[in-house]
C-alpha positions in Angstrom: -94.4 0.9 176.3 -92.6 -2.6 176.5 -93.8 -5.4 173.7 -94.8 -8.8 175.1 -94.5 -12.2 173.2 -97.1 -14.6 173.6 -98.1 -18.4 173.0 -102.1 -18.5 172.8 -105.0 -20.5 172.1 -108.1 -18.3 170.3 -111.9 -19.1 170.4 -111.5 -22.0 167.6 -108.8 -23.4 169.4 -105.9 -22.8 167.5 -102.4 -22.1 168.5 -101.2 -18.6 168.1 -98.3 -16.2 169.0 -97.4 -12.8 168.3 -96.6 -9.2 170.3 -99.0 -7.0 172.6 -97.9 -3.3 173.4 -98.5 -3.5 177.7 -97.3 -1.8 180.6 -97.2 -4.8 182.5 -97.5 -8.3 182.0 -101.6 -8.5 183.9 -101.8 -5.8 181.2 -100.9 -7.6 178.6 -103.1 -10.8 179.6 -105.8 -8.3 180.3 -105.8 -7.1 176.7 -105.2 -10.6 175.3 -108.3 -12.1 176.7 -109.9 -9.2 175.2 -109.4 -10.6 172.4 -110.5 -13.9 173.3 -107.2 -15.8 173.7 -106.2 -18.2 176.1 -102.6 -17.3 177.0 -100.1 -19.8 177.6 -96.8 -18.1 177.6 -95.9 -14.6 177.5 -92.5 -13.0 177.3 -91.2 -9.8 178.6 -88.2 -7.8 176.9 -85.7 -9.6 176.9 -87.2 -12.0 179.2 -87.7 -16.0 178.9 -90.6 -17.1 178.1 -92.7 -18.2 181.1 -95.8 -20.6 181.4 -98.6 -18.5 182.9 -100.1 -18.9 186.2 -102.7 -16.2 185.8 -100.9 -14.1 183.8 -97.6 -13.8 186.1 -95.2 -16.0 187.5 -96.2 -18.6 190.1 -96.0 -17.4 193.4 -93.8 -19.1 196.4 -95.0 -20.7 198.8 -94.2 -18.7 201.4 -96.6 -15.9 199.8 -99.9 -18.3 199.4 -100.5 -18.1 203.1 -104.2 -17.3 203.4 -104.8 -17.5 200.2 -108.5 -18.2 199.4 -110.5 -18.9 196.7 -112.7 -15.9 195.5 -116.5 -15.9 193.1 -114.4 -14.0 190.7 -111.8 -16.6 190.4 -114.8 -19.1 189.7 -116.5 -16.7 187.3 -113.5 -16.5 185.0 -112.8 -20.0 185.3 -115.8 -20.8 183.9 -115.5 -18.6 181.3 -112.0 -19.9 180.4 -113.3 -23.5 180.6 -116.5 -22.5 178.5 -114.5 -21.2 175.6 -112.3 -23.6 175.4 -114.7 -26.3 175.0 -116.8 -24.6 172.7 -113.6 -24.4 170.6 -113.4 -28.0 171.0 -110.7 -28.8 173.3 -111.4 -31.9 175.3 -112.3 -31.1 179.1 -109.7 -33.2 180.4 -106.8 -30.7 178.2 -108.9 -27.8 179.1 -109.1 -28.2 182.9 -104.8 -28.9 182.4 -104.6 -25.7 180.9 -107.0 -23.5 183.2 -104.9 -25.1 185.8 -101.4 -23.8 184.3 -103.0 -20.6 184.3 -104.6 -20.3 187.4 -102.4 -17.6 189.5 -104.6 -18.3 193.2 -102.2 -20.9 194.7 -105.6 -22.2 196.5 -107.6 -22.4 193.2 -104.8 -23.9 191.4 -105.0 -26.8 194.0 -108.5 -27.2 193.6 -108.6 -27.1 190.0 -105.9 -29.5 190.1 -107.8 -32.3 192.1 -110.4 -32.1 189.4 -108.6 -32.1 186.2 -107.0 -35.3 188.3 -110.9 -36.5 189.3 -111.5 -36.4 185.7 -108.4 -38.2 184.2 -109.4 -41.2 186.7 -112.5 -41.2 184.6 -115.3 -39.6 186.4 -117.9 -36.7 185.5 -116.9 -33.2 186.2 -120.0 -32.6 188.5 -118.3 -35.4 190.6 -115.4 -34.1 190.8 -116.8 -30.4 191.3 -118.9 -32.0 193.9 -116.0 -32.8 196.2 -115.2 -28.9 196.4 -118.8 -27.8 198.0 -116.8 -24.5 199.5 -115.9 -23.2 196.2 -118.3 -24.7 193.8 -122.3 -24.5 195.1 -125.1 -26.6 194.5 -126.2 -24.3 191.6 -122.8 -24.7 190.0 -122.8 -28.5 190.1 -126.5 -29.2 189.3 -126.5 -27.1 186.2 -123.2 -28.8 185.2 -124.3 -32.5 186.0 -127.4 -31.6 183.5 -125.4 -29.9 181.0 -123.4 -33.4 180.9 -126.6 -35.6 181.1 -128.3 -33.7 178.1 -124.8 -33.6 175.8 -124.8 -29.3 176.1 -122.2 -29.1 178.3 -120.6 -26.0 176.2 -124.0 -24.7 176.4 -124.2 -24.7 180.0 -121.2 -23.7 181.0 -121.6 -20.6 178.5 -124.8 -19.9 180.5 -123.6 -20.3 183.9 -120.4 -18.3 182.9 -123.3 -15.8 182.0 -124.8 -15.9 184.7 -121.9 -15.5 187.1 -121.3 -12.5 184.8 -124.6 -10.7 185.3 -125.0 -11.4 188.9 -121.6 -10.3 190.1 -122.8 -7.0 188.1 -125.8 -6.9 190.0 -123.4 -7.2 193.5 -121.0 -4.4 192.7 -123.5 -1.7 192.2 -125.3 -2.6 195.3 -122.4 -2.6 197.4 -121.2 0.7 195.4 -124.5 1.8 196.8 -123.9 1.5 200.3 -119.6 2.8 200.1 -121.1 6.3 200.6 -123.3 6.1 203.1 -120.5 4.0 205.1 -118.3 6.9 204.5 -120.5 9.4 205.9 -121.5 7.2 208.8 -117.8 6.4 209.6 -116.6 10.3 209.2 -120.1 11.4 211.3 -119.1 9.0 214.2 -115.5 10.4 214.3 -116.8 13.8 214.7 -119.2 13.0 217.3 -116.3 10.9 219.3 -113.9 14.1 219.0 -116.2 16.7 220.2 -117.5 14.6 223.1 -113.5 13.5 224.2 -112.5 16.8 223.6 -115.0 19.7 223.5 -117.7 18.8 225.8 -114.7 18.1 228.5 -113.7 22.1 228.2 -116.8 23.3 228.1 -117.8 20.9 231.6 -114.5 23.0 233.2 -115.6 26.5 232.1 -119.3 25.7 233.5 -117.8 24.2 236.7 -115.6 27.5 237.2 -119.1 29.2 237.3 -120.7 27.0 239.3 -123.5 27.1 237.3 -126.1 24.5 237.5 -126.4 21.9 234.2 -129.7 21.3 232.4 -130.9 17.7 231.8 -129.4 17.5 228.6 -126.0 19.2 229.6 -125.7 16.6 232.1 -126.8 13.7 230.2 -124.3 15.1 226.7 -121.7 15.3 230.1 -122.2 11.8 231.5 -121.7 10.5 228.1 -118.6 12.7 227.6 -117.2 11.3 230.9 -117.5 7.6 230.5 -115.9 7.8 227.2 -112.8 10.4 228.3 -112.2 7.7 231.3 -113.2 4.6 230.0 -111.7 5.5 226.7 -110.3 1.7 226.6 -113.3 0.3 226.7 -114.8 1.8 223.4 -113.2 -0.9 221.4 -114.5 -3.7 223.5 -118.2 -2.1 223.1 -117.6 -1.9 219.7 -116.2 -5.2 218.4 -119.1 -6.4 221.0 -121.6 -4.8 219.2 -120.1 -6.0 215.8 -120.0 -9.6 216.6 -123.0 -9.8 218.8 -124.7 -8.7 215.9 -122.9 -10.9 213.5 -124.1 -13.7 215.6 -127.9 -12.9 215.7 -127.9 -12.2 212.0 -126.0 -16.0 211.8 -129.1 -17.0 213.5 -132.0 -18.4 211.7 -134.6 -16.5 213.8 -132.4 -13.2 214.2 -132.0 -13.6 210.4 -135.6 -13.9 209.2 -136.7 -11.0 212.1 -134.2 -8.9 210.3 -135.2 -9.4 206.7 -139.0 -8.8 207.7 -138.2 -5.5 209.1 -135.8 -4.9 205.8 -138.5 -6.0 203.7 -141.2 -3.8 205.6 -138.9 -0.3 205.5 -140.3 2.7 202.7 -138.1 2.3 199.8 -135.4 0.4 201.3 -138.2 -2.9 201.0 -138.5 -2.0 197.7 -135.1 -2.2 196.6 -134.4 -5.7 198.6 -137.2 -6.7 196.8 -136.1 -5.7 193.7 -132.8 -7.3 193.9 -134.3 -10.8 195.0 -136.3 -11.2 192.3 -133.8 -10.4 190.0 -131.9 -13.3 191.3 -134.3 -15.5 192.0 -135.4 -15.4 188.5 -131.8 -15.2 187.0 -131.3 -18.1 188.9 -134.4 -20.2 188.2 -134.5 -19.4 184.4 -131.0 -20.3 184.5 -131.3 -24.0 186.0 -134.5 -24.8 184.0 -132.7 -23.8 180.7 -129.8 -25.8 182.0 -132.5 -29.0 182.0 -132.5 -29.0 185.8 -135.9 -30.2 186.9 -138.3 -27.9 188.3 -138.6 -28.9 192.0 -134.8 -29.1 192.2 -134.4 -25.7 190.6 -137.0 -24.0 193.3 -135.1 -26.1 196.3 -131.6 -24.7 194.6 -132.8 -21.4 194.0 -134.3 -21.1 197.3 -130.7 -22.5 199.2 -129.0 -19.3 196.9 -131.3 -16.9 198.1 -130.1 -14.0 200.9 -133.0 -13.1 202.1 -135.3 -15.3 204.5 -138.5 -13.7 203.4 -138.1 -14.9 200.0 -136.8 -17.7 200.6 -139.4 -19.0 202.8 -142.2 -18.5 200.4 -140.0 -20.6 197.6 -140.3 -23.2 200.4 -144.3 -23.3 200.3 -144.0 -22.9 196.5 -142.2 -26.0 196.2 -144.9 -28.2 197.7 -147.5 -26.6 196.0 -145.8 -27.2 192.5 -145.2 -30.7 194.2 -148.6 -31.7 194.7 -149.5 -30.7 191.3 -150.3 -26.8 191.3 -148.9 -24.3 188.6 -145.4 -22.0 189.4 -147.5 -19.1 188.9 -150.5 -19.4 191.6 -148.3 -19.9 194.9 -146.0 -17.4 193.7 -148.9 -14.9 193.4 -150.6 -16.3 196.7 -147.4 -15.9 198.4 -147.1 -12.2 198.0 -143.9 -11.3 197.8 -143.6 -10.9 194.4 -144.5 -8.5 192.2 -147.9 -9.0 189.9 -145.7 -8.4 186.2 -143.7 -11.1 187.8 -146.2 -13.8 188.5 -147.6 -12.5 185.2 -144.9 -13.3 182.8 -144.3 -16.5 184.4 -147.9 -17.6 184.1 -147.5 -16.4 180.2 -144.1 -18.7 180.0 -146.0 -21.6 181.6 -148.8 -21.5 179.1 -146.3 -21.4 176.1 -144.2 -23.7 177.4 -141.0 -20.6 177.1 -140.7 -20.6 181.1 -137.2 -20.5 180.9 -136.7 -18.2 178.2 -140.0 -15.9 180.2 -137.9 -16.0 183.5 -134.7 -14.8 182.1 -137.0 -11.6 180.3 -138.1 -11.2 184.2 -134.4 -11.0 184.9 -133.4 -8.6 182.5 -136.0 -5.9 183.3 -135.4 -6.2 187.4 -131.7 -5.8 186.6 -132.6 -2.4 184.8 -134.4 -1.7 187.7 -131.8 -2.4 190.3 -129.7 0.5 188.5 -132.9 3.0 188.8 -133.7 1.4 192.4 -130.0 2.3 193.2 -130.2 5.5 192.1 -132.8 6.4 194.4 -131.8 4.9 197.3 -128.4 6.9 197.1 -130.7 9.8 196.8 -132.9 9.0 200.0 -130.4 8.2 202.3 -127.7 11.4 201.3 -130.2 13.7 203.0 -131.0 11.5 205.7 -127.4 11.2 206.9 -127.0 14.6 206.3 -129.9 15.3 209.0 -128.8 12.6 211.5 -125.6 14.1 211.9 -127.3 17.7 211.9 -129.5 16.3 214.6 -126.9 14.4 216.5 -124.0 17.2 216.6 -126.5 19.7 217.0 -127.4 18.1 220.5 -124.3 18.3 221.8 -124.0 22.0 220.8 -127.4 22.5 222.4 -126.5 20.7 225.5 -123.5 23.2 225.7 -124.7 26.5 225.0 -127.8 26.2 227.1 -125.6 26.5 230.7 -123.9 29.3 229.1 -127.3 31.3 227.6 -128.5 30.8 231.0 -125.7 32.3 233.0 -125.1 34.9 230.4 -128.9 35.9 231.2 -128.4 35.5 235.1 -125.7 38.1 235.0 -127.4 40.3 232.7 -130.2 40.7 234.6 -127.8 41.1 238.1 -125.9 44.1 236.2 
């Protein structure tokens, strides 16, 4: 395994340099920030040493086409940028060496214009403010109080956190749903191939006996037909279908109709559920330990908030806490969420630890998003399994009852 020379920057904010055993050169960036260093050179065998964009070379030009800026770029971004100035770099040095780092030729540009916005003397929210598409309201509020209250390290370290947990949260919901798209993709695929290709031999041997088709035999045939010779419009239906839907669910009403029904389905509810609260009070506890007002932290909260259902009810919340009621009451009136929920927060309002309450709230829910994952897996494996069953075993059905029937007929004519 190659050795790798490197130029860093640790957690006090000290230059450093030595070797790192690697494969590769991500590798060996990988297992540097491990250890909590900020790389700022590293050097193959043999090879010069090169200022870091992201742990490789800067990319031409020519290969930054459609390059975007990702969450995950942000999260470690603020990361980077809350280490350093916890080590006490200044922010202006620190943005200039996140920047030399960054490997995303978009992000690069970005961060760029900021370390620029703040050399010319303004705040970082500002200059994070002129980037809405990459940095949310969340992002810059939390930052324009960490700088108004002098704990900008603190905040940053929070939201970095934050970022953190919540991505977390994303990956094992969407690792939820890769089997069940699996299974749904492979089920569809069978279903196309026997209907293009079995039902259309089957139609030919029952022709050849002139034998008369049952309603479902002719319905499974019709079917088989408009897809064997209209087999070019498939793709039309389908990318219709896809961005029809896309559109309704871009919708407000077609949104909040949809999360209703979400929210009303057996166990699938319950999980939704679960995973909204866990954000919304990751999120709340978040701003309002961050110094972010309480009526701006609901209306923030509520704008970062997926589903409608949820988010509405924030919406009432706010002008009840506006005119003077407690968190607690219109978030129990409302109910959505759960009693524990409204519980703890009434606690955390009477002990003046709201924050601190809200982020307890968000560390249980996220335990149960692992358990609530678990048995959604667990529900919908069998149910796919017996769609298909159902579905496949139609078309069989609708096959072999022409055939039982003839076989019969000539039975009884021998």
């Amino acid at each position: 395994m190659p050795d790798y020379k490197y130029n860093a920057i640790d957690r006090n904010g000290a230059q450093t340099s030595g070797k790192v055993d690697a494969a590769s050169e991500e590798q060996a960036r990988q297992k540097l920030m491990a250890r909590g260093l900020m790389v700022t050179t590293l050097t193959g065998d043999g090879g010069a040493a090169k200022p870091l964009v992201g742990g490789a070379p800067a990319k031409k030009a020519g290969f930054s086409f459609g390059a975007k800026v990702t969450q995950d770029d942000v999260t470690v971004m603020t990361r980077q940028l809350a280490t350093l100035i916890i080590a006490g770099l200044p922010l202006l040095r620190a943005l200039e060496l996140i920047t030399k780092q960054e490997r995303n030729p978009a992000f690069k540009a970005v961060l760029a214009s900021i370390a620029e916005s703040v050399s010319q003397g303004n705040n970082l929210s500002e200059a994070l403010q002129s980037h809405p598409k990459v940095f949310d309201k969340l992002f810059v509020n939390m930052v324009r109080a960490g700088e108004a209250g002098g704990v900008l390290d603190k905040v940053l370290d929070r939201l970095a956190k934050f970022r953190e947990k919540a991505e977390r949260i994303q990956k094992k919901v969407k690792s939820a749903m890769v089997y069940p798209g699996v299974v749904m993709s492979v089920a569809l695929i069978i279903v196309y191939i026997l209907m293009v290709k079995v039902v259309p031999s089957f139609q030919k041997l029952l022709d050849s006996q002139k034998t008369t088709m049952p309603p479902l035999t002719q319905f499974v045939v019709g079917i088989s037909k408009f897809l064997t010779e209209f087999w070019w419009a498939t793709p039309f239906a389908v990318f219709g279908l896809y961005f029809g839907l896309k559109s309704w669910l871009g919708s407000e009403k077609g949104k909040a109709t949809f999360d209703k029904m979400i929210f009303r389905l057996p166990k699938v509810g319950t999980f939704v559920q679960i995973v909204s609260v866990s954000r919304f009070a990751r999120t709340f506890g978040t701003l309002m330990a961050s110094g972010v007002p309480i009526l701006q932290s609901i209306t923030i909260t509520r704008d970062t908030l997926d589903n409608v259902v949820i988010a509405q009810s924030l919406e009432r919340v706010h002008d009840r806490v506006r005119d003077g009621e407690p968190l607690s009451i219109p978030l129990e009136q409302s109910g959505v969420f759960p009693q524990m929920v409204t519980s703890m927060i009434q606690v955390g309002e009477e002990t003046g630890q709201l924050p601190e309450m809200l982020n307890r709230v968000a560390d249980i829910y996220d335990e149960e998003v692992d358990n609530a994952v678990t048995a959604l897996t667990s529900i919908i494996e069998p149910i796919l399994i017996v769609f298909l069953a159902v579905v496949v075993g139609t078309i069989v059905l609708a096959m072999f009852l022409p055939l039982i029937a003839l076989i019969t007929k000539m039975t009884g004519g021998g």
